[in-house]
N, C-alpha and C positions, 0 to 999 in steps of 0.2 A: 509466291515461291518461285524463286528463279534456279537453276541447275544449268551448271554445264560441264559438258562431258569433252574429255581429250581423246578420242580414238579413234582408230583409222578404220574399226568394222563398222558396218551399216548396222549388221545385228544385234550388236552390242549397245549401240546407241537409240536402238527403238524400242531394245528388252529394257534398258534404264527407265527412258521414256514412258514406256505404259506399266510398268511398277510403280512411277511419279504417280500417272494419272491416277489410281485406284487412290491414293489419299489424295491427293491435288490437282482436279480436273482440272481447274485453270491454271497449269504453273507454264512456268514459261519458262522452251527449254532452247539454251544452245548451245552450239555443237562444234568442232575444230578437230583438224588432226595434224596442224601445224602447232608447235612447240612456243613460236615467238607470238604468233596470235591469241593463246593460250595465255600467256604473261598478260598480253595486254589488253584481256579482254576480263581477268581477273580483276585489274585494276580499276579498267575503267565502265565495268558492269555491275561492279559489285555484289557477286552470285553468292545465294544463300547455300550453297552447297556443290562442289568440287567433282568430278568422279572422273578417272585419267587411268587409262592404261597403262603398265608396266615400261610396255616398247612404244611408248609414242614418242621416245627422244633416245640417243647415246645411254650408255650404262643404267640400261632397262628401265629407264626413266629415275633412276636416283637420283641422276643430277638435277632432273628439272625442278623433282617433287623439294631438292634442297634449296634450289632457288627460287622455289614459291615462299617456303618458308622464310626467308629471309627479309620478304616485306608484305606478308601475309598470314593470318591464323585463321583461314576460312576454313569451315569444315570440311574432309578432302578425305575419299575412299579411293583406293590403286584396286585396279584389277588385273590379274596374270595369267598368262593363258595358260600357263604350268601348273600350278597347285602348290610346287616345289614351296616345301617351307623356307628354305635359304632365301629364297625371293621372297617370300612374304615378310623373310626378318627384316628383311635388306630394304624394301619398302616400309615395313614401321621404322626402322632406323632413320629414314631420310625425312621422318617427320609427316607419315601417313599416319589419320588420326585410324583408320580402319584397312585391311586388304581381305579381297575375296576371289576365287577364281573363276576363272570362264568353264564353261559356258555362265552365262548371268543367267543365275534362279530366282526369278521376279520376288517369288516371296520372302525368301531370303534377303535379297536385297533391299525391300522394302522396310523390312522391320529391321535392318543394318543403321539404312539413312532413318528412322523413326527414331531410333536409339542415340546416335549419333546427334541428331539434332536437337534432341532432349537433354541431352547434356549441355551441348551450348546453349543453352535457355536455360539454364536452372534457376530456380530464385536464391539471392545471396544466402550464404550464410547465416548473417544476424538479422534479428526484428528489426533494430534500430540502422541497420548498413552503417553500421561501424567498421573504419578499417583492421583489419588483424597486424596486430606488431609483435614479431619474437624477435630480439635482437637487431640485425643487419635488414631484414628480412619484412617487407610490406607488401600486406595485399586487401585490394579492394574488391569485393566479392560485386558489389554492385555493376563495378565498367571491368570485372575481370581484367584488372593492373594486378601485375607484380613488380615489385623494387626491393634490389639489392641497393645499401647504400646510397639510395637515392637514383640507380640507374635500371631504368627501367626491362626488364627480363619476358621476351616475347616467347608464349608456351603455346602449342596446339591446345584442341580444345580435349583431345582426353589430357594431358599432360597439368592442365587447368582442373579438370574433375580429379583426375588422382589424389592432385595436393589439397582441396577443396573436401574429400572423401577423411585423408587424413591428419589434416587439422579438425575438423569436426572430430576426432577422437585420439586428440594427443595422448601421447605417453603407452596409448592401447594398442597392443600387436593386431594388424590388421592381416590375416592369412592371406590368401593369393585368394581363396575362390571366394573370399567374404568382399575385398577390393574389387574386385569381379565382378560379382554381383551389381556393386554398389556401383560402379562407374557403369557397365554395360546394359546392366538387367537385365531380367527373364526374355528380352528381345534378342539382344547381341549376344555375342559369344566369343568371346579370347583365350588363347592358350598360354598358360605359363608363360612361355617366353617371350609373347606377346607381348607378355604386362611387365618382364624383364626389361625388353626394348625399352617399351614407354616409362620405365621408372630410373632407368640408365641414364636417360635425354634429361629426364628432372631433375635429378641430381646434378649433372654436367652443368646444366644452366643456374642452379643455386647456389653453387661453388661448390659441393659436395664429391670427396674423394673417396679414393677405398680406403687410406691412409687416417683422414679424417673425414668425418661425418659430419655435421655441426645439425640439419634438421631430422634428413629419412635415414633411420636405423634400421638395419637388417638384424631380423633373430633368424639361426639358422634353425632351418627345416620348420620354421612358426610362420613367417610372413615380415610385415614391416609396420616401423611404425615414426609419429610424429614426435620430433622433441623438440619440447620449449625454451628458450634459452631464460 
């Protein structure tokens, strides 16, 4: 188990730390509070799990967390030393797959990254790992690919579980606290707009407007659901 943490606190980075070690004595953790080292140690470490503070870069770290994501879907928690939901949106928005605030509450945080990393691990979909096809629209549950028309569509890893949650029950309204559930579990915990965030990004990225919808339908005041083409 490898983690590395973006932050400029000493105490925030030891509270990560010994949260790890209670599931994963042996993990192996490192650490940076530079922005560029941070890129490049994603890359060329291949960390099984992300955890970066709000202000370790410019525009409270939005911009960085967007330019992880741009050649990255590792798993990846922001933390804020405000609580301020705006910054928490503002962080899910930029393609945080979680945000929590400071001070860091070990246990909280432990059953966050437990949640979190259970969902990038899930088993496919199908017995057989067959790939799923509706229309424009291809995904391999095995290597977690997605393709529109053949081009390939890079999702975080809740962004992965959502759609993953609602294919597994096309055509079925799926309410906010039953999506909830199902992507977070009895571990995690998201609010509403949370899971707005996160379902905004999946749309954006499957071509999906307000105009037109082609796969996630919204029923209002019900939740959302998958349509097959």
């Amino acid at each position: 188990m490898k983690i590395l943490i973006g932050d400029k606190d000493p105490k925030s980075i030891e509270a990560v730390g010994s949260c790890c070690a209670i599931r994963w004595p042996h993990r192996e953790l490192l650490a940076t509070e530079d922005p560029d080292q941070l890129m490049q140690m994603i890359e060329q470490e291949a960390p099984d799990l992300v955890v970066m503070e709000t202000e370790l870069s410019t525009e409270l770290g939005v911009g960085l967390c967007r330019e992880i994501r741009n050649f990255s879907a590792v798993p990846l928690i922001m933390i804020t030393s405000t609580g301020a939901e705006k910054e928490i949106i503002r962080a899910l928005d930029a393609g945080a797959d979680d945000c929590m605030s400071k001070p860091v509450r070990q246990l909280e945080m432990l059953a966050r990254i437990i949640a979190l990393l259970r969902r990038a691990q899930k088993l496919p979909l199908t017995s057989q790992g067959q790939p799923f096809v509706s229309g424009k629209l291809f995904i391999d549950f095995d290597i977690y690919e997605v393709r529109i028309e053949g081009k390939e569509v890079k999702l975080t890893t809740t962004e992965f579980e959502i759609l993953r949650c609602l294919v597994k029950n096309p055509r079925r309204v799926m309410s906010h606290s039953q999506l909830s559930h199902l992507v977070w579990g009895e571990d995690g915990q998201s609010s509403r707009n949370a899971l707005k965030v996160h379902i905004q990004h999946l749309r954006n990225k499957l071509g999906d407007t307000a105009r037109e919808s082609h796969y996630i339908l919204s029923e209002r005041g019900l939740g959302y659901k998958f349509s097959t083409v």
